[in-house]
N, C-alpha and C positions, 0 to 999 in steps of 0.2 A: 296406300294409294300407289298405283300402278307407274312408273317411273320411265320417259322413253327419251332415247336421246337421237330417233332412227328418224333424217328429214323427210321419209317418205312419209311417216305416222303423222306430222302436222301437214303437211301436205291435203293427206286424208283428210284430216279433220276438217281443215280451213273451208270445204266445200259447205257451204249453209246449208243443205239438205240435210249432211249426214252431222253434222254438230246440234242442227236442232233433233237428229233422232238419238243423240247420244245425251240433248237435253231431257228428253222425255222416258228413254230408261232409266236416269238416274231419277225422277220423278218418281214413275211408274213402278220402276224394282228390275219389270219383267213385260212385255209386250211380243204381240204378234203382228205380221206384215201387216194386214189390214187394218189394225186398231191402228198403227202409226201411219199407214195412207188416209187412215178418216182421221185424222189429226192434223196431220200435215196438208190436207185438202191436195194428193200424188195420187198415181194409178199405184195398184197394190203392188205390181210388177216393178215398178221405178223404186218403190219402197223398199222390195226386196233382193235388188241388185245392190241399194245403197246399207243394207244389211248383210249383204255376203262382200261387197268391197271393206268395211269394218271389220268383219269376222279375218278378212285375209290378213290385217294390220294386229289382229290380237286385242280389238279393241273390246268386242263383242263376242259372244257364244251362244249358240242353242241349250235353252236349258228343257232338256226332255222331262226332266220329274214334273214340268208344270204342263204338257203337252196331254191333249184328250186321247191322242192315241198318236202311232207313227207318223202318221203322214201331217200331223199337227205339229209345225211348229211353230215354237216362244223363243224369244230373244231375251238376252240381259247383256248389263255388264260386265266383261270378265273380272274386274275392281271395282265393288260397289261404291267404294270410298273415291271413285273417282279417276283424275288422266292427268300427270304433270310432268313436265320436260325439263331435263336436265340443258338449260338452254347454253352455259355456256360452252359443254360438249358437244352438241348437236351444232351448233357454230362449226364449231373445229373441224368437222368431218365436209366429205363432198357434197355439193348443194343444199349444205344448213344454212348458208346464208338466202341461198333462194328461196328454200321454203319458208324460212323463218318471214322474209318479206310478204310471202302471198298471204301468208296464215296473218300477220299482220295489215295489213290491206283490210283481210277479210274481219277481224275483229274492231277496226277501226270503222268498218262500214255497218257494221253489228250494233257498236257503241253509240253511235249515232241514230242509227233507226230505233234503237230502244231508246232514246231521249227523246228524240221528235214525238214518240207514240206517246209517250208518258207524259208531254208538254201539249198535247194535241188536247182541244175542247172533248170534254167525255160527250160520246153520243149513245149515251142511255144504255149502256151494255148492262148496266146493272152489277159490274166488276170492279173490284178495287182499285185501284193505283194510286203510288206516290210518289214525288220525287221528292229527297232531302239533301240536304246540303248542312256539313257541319263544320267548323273551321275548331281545332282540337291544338293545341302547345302536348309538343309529346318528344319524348328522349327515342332513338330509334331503336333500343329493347319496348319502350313503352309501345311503340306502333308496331312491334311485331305480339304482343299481348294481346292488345286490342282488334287484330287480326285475328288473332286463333280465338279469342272469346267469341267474334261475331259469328267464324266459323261455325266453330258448336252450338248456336241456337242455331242457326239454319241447317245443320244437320239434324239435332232432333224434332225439327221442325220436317225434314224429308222425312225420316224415319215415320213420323208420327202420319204422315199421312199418304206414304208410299201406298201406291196399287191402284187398278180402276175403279173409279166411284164415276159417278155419271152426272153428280151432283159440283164435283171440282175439276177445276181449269188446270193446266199450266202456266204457273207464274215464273218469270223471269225477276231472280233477286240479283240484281248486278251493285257490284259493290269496288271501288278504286279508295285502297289505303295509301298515298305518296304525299309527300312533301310538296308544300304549295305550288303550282305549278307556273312559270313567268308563263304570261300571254302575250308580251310585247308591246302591246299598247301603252304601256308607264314610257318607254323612247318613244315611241312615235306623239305622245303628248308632249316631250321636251322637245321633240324637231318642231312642231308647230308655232311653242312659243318663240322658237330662234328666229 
C-alpha cells in the first residue's frame, strides 16, 4: 500500500470527483477517461483533467500495455493495494493540519451521504444494499484482527471481480472499526431530569 504523508496528496484526494475516480480504479483495475465520465455522469475532459491532477500527486499512471494503440489512453492505480497516510507525519508538516481538515470535512460528508442512500426507501433499482450494525466486546489486538480479516475478504472480493463487465455496478463497502462511540445524549438525558 502506497504510504503519503504530503498534505497536498489528501488535499487531492478530498475533491469527491477524483476520490470517487480513485474508487472506481481500485474497482475496475484499469479505466479510460470516458468509461470514468460515463460512470461518473462528467464531460470526458473534466474526467481527464481530474486524471492528470492524480497522475501529478503520484496517485495514478497511464498504463500503455492495456492501450489500443498510442494515442489510447488507460489509467490505473500506481498501488493497487490502495492510498494510506501516515497521518501523524503529515500533521507535523506545513498545512497538514489544513488539509487534514478539508479531507475530513469531505469524508464526513461522504459518510453521511452513503448512510442516507442506504437508509433511503429502495426505488426498484433492482441493486443490493445493506446497512449493519454490530456491537462486538473486543481487546484492541482483537479489533485490529478483525480489521485485517474483514480487509481480505473484500480484497478478494475486488480481485475476484476487478475489470469492466457491463453486468456490475460499483459498490461502496464502507466499513468504521472504533470503540463505542458517546453521542451525548446519555447528559443531556440527566439535564432533563434535573
Amino acid at each position: 500500500m502506497a504510504m503519503y504523508d504530503d498534505p497536498r496528496v489528501l488535499r487531492a484526494i478530498a475533491h469527491p470527483t477524483r476520490n470517487r475516480i480513485l474508487s472506481e480504479l481500485s474497482a475496475a483495475g484499469s479505466l479510460r477517461a470516458a468509461d470514468i465520465a460515463r460512470d461518473l455522469g462528467v464531460p470526458a475532459n473534466q474526467a481527464s483533467f481530474h486524471l492528470r491532477q492524480l497522475a501529478k500527486y503520484g496517485l495514478v499512471e497511464e498504463a500503455p500495455d492495456e492501450a489500443r494503440d498510442r494515442r489510447d489512453r488507460v489509467w490505473r492505480l500506481v498501488d493497487p493495494d490502495g492510498i494510506s497516510f501516515r497521518t501523524r507525519e503529515m500533521l507535523d508538516r506545513p498545512g497538514g493540519r489544513a488539509a487534514y481538515a478539508v479531507f475530513q470535512r469531505s469524508a464526513v460528508a461522504w459518510g453521511h451521504h452513503l448512510v442516507d442512500r442506504a437508509l433511503a426507501p429502495d426505488q426498484a433499482t433492482g441493486r443490493e444494499k445493506s446497512v449493519s450494525e454490530w456491537a462486538l466486546r473486543l481487546a484492541p489486538e482483537e479489533a485490529q484482527e478483525l480489521l485485517a480479516e474483514m480487509g481480505e475478504v473484500v480484497e478478494r472480493w475486488r480481485q475476484r471481480t476487478q475489470g469492466r463487465d457491463d453486468e456490475r455496478s460499483t459498490y461502496s463497502v464502507y466499513q468504521l472499526i472504533q470503540p463505542y462511540p458517546e453521542d451525548g445524549t446519555a447528559g443531556d438525558a440527566r439535564e432533563a431530569e434535573d
